[in-house]
ROSE-37296 format. One record per residue (C-alpha): residue number from 1; residue in three letters; chain; y, z, x. Coordinates in steps of 0.001 Angstrom, whole numbers, plus 524288, in hexadecimal, padded with zeros to 5 digits. Layout:
! residues N
{firo NUM,'Ala','A',{Y,Z,X}}
...
! end
This chain:
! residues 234
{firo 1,'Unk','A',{165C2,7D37C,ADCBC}}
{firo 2,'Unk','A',{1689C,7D714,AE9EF}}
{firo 3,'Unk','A',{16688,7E3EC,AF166}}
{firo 4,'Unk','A',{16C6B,7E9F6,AFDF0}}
{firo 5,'Unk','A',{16529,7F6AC,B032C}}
{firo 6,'Unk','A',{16E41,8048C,B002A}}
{firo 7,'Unk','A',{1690F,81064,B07EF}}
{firo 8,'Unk','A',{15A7A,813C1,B0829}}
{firo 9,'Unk','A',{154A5,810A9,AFBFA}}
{firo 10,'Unk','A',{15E91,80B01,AF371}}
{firo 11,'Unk','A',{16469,7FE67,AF284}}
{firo 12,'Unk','A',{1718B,7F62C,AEC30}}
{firo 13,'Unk','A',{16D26,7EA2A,AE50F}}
{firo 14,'Unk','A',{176BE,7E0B6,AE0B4}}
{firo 15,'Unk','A',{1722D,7DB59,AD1A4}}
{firo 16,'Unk','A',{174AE,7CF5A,ACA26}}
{firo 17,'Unk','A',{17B23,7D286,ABDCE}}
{firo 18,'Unk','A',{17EF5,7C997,AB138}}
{firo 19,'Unk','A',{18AD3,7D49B,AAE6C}}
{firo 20,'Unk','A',{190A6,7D8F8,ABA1B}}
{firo 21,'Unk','A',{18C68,7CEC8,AC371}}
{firo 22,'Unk','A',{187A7,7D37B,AD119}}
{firo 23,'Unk','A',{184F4,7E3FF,AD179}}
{firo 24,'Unk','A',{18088,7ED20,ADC11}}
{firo 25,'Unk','A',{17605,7F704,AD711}}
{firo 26,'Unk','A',{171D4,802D3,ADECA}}
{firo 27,'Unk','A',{16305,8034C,ADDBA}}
{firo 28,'Unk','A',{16118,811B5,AE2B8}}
{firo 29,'Unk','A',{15566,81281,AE962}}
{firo 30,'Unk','A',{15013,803C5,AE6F7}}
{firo 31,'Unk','A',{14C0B,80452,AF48C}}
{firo 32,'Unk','A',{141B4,80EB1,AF2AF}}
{firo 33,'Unk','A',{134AC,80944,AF224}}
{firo 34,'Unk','A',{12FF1,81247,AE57B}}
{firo 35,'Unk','A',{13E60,80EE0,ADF70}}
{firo 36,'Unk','A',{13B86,806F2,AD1ED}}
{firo 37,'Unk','A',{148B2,80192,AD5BC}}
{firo 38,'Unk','A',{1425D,7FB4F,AE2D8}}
{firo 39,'Unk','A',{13BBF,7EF78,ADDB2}}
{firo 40,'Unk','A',{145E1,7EB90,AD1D4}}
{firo 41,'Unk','A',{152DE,7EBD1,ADC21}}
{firo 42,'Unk','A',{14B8E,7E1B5,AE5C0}}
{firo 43,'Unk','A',{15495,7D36A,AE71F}}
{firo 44,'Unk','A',{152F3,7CA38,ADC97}}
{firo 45,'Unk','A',{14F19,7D3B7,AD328}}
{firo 46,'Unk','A',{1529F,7CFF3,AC2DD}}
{firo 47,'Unk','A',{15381,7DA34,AB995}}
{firo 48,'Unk','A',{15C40,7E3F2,AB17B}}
{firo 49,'Unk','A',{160F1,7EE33,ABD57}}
{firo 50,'Unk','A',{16516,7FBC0,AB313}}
{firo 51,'Unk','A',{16FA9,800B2,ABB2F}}
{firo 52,'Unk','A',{17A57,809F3,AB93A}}
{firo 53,'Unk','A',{1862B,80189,ABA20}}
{firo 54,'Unk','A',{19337,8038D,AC227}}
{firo 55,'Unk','A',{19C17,7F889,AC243}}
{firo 56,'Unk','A',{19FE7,7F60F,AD0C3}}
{firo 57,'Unk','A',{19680,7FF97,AD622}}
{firo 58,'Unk','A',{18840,7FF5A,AD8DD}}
{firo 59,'Unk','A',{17F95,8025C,ACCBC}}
{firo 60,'Unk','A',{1740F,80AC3,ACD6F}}
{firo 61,'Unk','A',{16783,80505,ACA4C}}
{firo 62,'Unk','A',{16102,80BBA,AC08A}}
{firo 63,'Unk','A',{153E0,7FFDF,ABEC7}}
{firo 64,'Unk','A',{14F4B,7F246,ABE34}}
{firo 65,'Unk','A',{148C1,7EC96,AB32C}}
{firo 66,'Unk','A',{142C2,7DFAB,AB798}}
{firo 67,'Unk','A',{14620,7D2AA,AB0C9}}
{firo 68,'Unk','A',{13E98,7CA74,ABBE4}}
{firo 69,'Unk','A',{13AE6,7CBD0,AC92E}}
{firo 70,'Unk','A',{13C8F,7C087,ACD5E}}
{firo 71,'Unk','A',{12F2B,7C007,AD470}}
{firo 72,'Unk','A',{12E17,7B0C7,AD6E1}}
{firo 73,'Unk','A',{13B0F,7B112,ADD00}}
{firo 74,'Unk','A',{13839,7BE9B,AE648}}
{firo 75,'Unk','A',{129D9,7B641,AEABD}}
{firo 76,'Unk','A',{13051,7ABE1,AF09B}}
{firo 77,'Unk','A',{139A7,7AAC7,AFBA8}}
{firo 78,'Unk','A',{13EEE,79E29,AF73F}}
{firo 79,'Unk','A',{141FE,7A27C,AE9A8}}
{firo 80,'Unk','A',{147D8,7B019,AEDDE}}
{firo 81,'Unk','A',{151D3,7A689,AF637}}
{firo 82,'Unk','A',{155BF,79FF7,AE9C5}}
{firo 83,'Unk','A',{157BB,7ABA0,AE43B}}
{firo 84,'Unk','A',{15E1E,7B25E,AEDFE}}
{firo 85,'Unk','A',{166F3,7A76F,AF040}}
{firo 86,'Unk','A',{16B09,7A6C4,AE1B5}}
{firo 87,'Unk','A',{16D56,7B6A0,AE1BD}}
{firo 88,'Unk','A',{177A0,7B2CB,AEDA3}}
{firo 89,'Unk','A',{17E0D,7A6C9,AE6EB}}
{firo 90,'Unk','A',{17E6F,7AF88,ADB4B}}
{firo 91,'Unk','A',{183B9,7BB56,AE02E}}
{firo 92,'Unk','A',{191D1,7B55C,AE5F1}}
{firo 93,'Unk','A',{19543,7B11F,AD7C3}}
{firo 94,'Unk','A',{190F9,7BD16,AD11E}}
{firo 95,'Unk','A',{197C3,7C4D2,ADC5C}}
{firo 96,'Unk','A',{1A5EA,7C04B,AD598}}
{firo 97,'Unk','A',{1A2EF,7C43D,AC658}}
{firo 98,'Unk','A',{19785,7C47E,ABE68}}
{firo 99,'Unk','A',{1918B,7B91C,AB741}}
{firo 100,'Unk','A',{18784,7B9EC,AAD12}}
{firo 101,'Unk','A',{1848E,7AAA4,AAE56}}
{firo 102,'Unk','A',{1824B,7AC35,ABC09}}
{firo 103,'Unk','A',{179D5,7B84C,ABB7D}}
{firo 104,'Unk','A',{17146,7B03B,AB053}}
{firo 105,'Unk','A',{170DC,7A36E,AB968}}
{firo 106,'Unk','A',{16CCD,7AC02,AC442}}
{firo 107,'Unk','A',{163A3,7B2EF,ABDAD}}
{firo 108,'Unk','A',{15C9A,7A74F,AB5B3}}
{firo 109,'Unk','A',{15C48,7A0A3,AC317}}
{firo 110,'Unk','A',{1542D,7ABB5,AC959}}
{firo 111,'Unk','A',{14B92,7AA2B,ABE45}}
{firo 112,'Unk','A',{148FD,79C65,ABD85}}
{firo 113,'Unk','A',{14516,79CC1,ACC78}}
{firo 114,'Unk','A',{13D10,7A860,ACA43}}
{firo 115,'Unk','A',{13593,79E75,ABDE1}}
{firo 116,'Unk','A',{131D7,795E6,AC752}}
{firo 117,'Unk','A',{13DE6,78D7A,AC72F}}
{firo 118,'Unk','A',{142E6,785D1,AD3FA}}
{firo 119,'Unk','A',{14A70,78E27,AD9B0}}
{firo 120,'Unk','A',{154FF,782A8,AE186}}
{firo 121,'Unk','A',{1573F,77E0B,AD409}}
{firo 122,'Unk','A',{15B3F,78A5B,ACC93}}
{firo 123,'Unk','A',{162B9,78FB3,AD7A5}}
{firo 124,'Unk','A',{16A91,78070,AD74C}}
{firo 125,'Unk','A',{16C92,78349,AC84A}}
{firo 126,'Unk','A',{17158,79067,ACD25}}
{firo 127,'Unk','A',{17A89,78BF9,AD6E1}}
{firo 128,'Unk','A',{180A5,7825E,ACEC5}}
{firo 129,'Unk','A',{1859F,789FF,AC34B}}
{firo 130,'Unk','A',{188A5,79587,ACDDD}}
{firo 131,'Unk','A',{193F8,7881A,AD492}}
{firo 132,'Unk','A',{19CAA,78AF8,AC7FB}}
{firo 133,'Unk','A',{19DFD,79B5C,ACB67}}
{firo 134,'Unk','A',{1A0A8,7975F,ADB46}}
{firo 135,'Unk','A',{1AACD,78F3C,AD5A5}}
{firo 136,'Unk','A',{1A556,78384,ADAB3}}
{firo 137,'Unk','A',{19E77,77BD7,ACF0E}}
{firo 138,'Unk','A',{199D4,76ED8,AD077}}
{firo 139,'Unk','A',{19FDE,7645E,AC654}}
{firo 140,'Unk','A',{19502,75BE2,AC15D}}
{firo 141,'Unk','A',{19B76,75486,AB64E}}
{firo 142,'Unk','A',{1A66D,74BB2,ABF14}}
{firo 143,'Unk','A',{1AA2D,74764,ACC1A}}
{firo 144,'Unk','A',{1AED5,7525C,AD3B4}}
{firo 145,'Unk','A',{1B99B,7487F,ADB65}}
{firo 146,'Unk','A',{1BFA3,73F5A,AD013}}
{firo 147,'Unk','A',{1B82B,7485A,AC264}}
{firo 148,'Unk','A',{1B283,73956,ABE29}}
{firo 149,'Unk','A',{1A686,73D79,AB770}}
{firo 150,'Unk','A',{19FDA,731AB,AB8C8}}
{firo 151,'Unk','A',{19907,72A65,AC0F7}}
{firo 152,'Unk','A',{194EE,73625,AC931}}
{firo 153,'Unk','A',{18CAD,7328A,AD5CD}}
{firo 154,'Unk','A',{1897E,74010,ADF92}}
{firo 155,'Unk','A',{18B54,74D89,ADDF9}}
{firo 156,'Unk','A',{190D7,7534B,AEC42}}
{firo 157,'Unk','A',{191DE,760A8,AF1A7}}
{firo 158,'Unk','A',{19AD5,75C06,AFAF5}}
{firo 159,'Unk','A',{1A5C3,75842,AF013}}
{firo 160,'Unk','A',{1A18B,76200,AE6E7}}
{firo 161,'Unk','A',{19DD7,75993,ADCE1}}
{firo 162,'Unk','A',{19ABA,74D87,AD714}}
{firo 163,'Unk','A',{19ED0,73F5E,ADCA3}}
{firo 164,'Unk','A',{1A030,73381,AD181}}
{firo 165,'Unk','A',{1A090,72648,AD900}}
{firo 166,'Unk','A',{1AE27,7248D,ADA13}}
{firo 167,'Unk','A',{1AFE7,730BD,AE377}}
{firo 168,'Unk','A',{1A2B8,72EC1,AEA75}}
{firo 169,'Unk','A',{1A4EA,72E4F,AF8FE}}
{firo 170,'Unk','A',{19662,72E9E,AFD19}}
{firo 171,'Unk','A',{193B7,73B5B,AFABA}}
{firo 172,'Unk','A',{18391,73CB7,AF821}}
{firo 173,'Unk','A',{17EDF,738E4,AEB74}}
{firo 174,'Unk','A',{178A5,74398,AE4DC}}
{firo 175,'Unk','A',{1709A,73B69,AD788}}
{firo 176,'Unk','A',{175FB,73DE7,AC906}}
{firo 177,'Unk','A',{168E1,7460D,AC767}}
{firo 178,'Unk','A',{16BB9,74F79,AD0CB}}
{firo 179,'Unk','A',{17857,7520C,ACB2E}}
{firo 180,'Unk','A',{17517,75393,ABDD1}}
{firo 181,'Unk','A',{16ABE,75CCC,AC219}}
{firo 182,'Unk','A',{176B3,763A8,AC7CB}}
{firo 183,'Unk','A',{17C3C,763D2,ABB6A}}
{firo 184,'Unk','A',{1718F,76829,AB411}}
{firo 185,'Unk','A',{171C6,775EA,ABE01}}
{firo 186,'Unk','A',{17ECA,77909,ABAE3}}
{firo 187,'Unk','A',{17B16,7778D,AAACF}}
{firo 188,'Unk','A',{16BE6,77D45,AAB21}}
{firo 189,'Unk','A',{16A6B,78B62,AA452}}
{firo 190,'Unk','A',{16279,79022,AAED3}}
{firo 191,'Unk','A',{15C68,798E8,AA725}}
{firo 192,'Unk','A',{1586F,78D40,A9E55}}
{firo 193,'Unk','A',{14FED,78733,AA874}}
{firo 194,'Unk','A',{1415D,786EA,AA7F4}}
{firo 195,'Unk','A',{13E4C,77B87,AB167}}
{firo 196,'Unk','A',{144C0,772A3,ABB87}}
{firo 197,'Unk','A',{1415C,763DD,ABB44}}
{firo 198,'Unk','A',{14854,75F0B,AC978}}
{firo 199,'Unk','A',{1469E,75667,AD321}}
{firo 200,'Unk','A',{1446D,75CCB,ADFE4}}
{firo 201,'Unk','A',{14D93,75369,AE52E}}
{firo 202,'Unk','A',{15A2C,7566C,ADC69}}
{firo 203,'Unk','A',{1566C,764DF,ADCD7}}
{firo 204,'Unk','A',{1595D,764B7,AECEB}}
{firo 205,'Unk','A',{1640B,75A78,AE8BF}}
{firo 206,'Unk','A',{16BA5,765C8,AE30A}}
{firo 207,'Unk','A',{16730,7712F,AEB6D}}
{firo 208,'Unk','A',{16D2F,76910,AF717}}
{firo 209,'Unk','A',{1799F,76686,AED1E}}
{firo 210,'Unk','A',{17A3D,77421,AEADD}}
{firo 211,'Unk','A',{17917,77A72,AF887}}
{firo 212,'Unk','A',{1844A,76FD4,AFD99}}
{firo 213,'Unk','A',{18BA0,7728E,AF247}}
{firo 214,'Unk','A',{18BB3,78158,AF26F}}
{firo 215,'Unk','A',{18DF2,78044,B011B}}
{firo 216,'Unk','A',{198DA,778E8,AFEDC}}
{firo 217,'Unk','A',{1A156,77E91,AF3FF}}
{firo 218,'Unk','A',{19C5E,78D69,AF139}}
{firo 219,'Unk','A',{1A074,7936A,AFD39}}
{firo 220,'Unk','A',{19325,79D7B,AFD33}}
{firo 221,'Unk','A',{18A8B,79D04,B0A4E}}
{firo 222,'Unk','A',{17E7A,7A3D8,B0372}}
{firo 223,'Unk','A',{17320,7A897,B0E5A}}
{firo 224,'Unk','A',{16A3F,7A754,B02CF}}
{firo 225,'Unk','A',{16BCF,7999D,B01D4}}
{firo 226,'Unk','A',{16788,79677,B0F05}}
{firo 227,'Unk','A',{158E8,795CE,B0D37}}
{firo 228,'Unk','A',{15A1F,78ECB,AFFAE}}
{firo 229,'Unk','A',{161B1,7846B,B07DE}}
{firo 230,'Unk','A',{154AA,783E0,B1184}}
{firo 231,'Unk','A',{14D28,78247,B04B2}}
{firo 232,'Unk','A',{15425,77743,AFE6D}}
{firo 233,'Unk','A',{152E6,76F1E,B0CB4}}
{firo 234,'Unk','A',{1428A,76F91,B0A59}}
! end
């Protein structure tokens, strides 16, 4: 959810929905401090928002029942950065139509940081299923020069894909385990996961894959992702 200041006391916040993708709400008076509306319309906020509806218009809030708030997240910088981040990355696909998949990724994601969860590697598994909506999937099953689908030696950001021997022109070897790591982001049920058993080392492996790769091919210069950049180079 995201909120922009409308006269005095109210305020437009822009919610995350599984029907009609991204909606602007009017929250009438949210900004009052003895509203009940002021502490359930604050950013990163989950819950059923009872509205009164109007397609292409803003939709008066009504309340705000509270599924989870989120409280690990809103405690910690680092973790609302993640978060904030992933509402931005979201946002410009669910911007163009709605997606139920999407909202459920997005959602589950949120949650699984907010368990306790590392938050670089759910917001990976995150960006990698989001590559297939920005039109830009990676291809993990064959060479992304000749399609041999053996004898597979790097994955590269700079070709987009990955490299089998015969088309390897020094490019950096990234090991099989890192890739099938990869692999195993893009296939996960994120809301499926209750741990994460992984190397430091491949995790920054694929963050570093991932910031190249997005820098490279999606075409989105995201603010949010700045800091999260600073964070991966600790």
């Amino acid at each position: 959810m995201q909120e922009t200041p409308y006269g005095d006391t109210s305020k437009i916040i822009n919610v995350f929905t599984k029907e009609y993708g991204i909606i602007g709400i009017m929250a009438k008076g949210a900004m009052n401090i003895k509203s009940h509306l002021r502490s359930t319309t604050m950013k990163l906020t989950y819950g059923i928002f009872n509205i009164y509806y109007k397609k292409g218009k803003l939709s008066p809030l009504v309340s705000v029942d509270i599924l989870n708030p989120l409280k690990k997240i809103k405690s910690d910088i680092t973790l609302i950065s993640y978060a904030t981040y992933l509402i931005d990355l979201v946002s410009q696909i669910l911007k163009q139509s709605p997606n139920a998949e999407i909202y459920n990724d997005f959602i589950y994601s949120l949650l699984k940081i907010e368990e306790g969860l590392n938050p670089m590697v759910i917001t990976n598994i995150l960006e990698v299923k989001l590559l297939d909506y920005l039109g830009v999937g990676l291809n993990l099953t064959s060479c992304i020069v000749c399609g041999n689908k053996k004898d597979i030696v790097t994955l590269t950001s700079e070709k987009g894909g990955l490299i089998c021997k015969n088309c390897y022109q020094g490019e950096r070897i990234m090991p099989i385990s890192v890739i099938k790591v990869i692999n195993m982001y893009y296939l996960v049920d994120i809301k499926s996961i209750s741990k994460l058993a992984i190397k430091d080392n491949i995790i920054h492996e694929i963050n570093n894959f991932l910031i190249n790769y997005y820098d490279d091919y999606t075409g989105l210069y995201l603010k949010s992702k700045d800091f999260l950049k600073t964070i991966a180079k600790l």
